[in-house]
N, C-alpha and C positions, 0 to 999 in steps of 0.2 A: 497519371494513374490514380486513380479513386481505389482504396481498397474498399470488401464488401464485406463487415462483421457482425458477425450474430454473437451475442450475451447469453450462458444460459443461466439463471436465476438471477433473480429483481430484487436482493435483500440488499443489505448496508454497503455493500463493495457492487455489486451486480448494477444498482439503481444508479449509483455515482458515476460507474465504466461507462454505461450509457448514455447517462444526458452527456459526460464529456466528451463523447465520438460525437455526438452530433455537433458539438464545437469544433470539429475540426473540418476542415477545408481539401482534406486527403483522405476522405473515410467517409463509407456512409454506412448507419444504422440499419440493416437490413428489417432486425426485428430481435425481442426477448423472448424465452421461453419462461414459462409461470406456469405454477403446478397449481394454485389453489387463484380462485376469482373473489382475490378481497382490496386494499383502499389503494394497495399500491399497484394492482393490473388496473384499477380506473385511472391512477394518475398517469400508467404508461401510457392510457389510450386518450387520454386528453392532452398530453403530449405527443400526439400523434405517432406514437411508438409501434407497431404491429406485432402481434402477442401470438404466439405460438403454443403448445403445452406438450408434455413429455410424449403424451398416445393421444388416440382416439376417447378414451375411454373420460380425461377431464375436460376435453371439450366442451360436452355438455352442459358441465356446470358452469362455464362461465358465458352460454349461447343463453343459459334461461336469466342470468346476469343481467343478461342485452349486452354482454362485452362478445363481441366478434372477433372469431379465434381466426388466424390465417391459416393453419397450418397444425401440424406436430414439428416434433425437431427435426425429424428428417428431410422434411421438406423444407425446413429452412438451412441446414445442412447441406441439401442440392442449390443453395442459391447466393452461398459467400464463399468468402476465400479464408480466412480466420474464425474461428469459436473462440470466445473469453470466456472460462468456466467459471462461474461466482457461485457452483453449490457450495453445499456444508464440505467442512474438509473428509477428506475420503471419498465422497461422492465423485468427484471427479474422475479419480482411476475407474470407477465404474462406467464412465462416461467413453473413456480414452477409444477401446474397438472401436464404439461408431462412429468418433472423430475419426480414425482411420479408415474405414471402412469408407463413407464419403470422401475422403482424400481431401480434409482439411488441416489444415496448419492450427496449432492452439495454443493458449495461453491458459496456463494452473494458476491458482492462488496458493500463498504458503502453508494452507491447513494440508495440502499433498505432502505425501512423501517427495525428498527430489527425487526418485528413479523414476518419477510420471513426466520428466520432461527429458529433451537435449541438457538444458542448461538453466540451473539458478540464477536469479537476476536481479541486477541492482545497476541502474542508469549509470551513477557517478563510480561505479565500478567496473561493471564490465560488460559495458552497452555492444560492442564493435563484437565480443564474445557470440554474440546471440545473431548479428547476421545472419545470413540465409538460413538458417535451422528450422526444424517443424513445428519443436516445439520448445514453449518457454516456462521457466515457476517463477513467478514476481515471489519475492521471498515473502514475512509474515510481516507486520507494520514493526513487530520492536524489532526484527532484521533489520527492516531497511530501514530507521532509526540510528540504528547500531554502524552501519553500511556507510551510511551517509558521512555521519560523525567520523569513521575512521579513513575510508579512502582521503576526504578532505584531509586530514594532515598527513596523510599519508604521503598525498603528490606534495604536499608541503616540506615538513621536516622529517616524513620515515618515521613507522610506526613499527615497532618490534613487538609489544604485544599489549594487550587488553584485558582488563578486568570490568566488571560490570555487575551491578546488584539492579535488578529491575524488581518497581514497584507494579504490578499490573493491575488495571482495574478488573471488575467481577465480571463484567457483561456490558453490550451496549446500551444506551439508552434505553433504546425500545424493547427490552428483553423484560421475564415478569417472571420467569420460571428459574432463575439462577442468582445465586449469590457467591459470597459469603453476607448473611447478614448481619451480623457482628461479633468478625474473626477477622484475623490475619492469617492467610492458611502458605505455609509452605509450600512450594509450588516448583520443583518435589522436594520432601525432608530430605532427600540425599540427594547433592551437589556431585557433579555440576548439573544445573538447569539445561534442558536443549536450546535453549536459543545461544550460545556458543558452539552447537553443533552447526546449527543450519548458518552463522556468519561464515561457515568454512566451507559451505558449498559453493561460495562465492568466491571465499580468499583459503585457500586450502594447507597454506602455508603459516598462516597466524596464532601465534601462543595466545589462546583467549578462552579467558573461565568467565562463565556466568550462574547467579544466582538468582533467583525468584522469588517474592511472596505476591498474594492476591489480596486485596483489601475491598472494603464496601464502597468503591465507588464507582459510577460508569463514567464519567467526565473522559480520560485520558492515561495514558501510563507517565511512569517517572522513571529517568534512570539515573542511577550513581556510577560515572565511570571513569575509571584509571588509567589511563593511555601511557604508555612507556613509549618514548622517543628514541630516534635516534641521536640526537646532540641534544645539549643543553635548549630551550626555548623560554622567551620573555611571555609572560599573560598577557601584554599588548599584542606581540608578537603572533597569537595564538587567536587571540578575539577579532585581531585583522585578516588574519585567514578565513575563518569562519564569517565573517560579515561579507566578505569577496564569492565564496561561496556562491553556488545555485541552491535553492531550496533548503536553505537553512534559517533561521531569524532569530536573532538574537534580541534578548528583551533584559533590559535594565529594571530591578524592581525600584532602584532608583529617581528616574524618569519615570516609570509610567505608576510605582505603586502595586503594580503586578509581584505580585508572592504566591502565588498558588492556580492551580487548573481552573479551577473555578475563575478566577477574574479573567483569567486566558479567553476559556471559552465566553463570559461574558460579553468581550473586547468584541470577541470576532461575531457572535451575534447580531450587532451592529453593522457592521460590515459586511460579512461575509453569508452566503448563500450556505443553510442548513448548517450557520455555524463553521462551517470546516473548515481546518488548520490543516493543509497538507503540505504546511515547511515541517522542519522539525526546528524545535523552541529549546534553545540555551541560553539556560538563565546567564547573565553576562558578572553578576557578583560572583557567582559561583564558582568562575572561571579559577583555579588555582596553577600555578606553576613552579615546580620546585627543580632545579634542575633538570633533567631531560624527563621530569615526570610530570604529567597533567593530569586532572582533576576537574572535574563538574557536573554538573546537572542537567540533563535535559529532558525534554518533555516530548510524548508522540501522541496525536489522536491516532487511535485506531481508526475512524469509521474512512478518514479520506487519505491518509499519508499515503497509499499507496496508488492512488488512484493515477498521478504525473507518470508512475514506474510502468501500470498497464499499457497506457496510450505510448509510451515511447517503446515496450514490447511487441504493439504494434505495428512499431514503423520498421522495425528492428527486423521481426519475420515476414512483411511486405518492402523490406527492402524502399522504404519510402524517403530514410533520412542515412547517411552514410556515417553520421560522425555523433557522440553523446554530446555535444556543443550546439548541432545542426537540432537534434531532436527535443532539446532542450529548450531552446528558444520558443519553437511554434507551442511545444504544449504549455512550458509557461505561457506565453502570453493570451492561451486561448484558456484558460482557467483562472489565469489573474494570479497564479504562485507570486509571490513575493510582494504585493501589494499592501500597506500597511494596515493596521489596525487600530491607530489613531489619528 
């Protein structure tokens, strides 16, 4: 079975979902929808993408373009079996009737509330959760950051609860209209931050407070996080879990000289395709262990961490991969997750 999926919107998560369905060997790209005709509807069309647009009414501007529209969304709606919604957050519950309306299965990004889906989502969590359902919400990059990190000791040594101070950067790269430009802005002054709400639409049951600030940079976020165990654990002990790990990578500032986002993203420049880290990065000095209490640092790009979590949501509501071990495999290996950087 070939599933058939349409993307709607081509930004930082939307552009990513797409070129990586086309890596896959169980999916095919049907087409993106794109509301305005600028660099990035020419790069879908020179990657042979087929470009849709919300109505009738933006067609036009992208026909005197020379970009040739296939369609509106409805019509691409009559011709898959999945929608990956990549608007702005909120947009999407706006979206939601006509997904149902055509009688398609979909996939939210974490800027939705969860009540826009079946089921909140996180691979190394609770992949098997989302089988046959309609619909899915890949949670937000510092979730499944947060997700990652705790299921892993989780199955490991049992995780009783969590604390977390997240550093977040302003805005992506490509953004020109948002800052802070030099502030640290609390991010809310009053605790707890939401992102210990949304790790509990996942794991509903975990003692976990988080806190927030926003800083001037677009590189990557940073977390501070405290994990309560259940038995005592060694930092060996701890950094062998994590290195065992899928979609995790651990960097020594040691070995490589790496101390900040900046050399991170560097690193992967080199390497890697638009840059992206979509493991999540713990620092390995950082790592502390006190008794059954852990301690460290880890690092998330926002623009790709989430992108391995869509495509195995994929397989998850087309029933293409039965097991998070089975769906793991093919999307790493068709994305190159876990490949190094030096």
């Amino acid at each position: 079975m070939v599933l058939r999926v349409g993307v709607n919107g081509f930004g930082t998560i939307g552009k990513r979902v797409a070129y990586a369905i086309q890596l896959q060997d169980d999916m095919d790209l049907v087409g993106v929808v794109k509301r305005t005709p600028d660099y990035a509807a020419l790069q879908a069309r020179r990657a042979g993408i087929p470009i849709y647009t919300p109505s009738e009414r933006e067609a036009e501007a992208f026909e005197q373009r020379g970009i040739h529209v296939r369609g509106t969304i409805e019509d691409l709606l009559d011709s898959i079996d999945v929608i990956v919604d990549a608007t702005p957050g909120g947009t999407g519950a706006k979206y939601k009737p006509l997904y149902e309306k055509h009688g398609v299965k979909q996939i939210f990004q974490g800027g939705e509330k969860p009540d826009v889906a079946d089921v909140s989502f996180s691979t190394l969590c609770n992949y098997e959760e989302a089988l046959g359902k309609r619909s899915v919400r890949v949670v937000s990059c510092n979730t499944t950051g947060l997700l990652r990190l705790i299921c892993t000791l989780d199955k490991a040594f049992g995780v009783s609860a969590a604390r977390a101070v997240i550093i977040r950067r302003a805005a992506d790269p490509k953004e020109i209209k948002r800052g802070p430009i030099n502030a640290i802005v609390l991010n809310p002054p009053k605790l707890p931050s939401h992102h210990g709400e949304d790790v509990r639409t996942v794991l509903p049951k975990l003692d976990i407070v988080t806190a927030a600030v926003v800083v001037p940079t677009t590189l990557m976020h940073v977390h501070n996080v405290t994990l309560r165990l259940s038995s005592p654990v060694t930092r060996r002990d701890v950094i062998a879990a994590l290195e065992e790990a899928p979609r995790i990578m651990v960097v020594s500032s040691e070995e490589t000289g790496i101390k900040s986002t900046a050399e991170l993203m560097e690193a992967a420049r080199e390497l890697r395709k638009r840059s992206d880290i979509p493991e999540l990065v713990v620092f390995e000095e950082s790592v502390t262990a006190r008794g059954n209490e852990v301690i460290l640092f880890q690092a998330v790009h926002q623009e790709s961490i989430v992108i391995p979590e869509n495509i195995d949501a994929l397989r998850a509501l087309g029933g293409l991969a039965q097991t998070a071990k089975e769906t793991i495999a093919l999307t790493d290996e068709s994305l190159g997750v876990g490949q190094p950087l030096w």
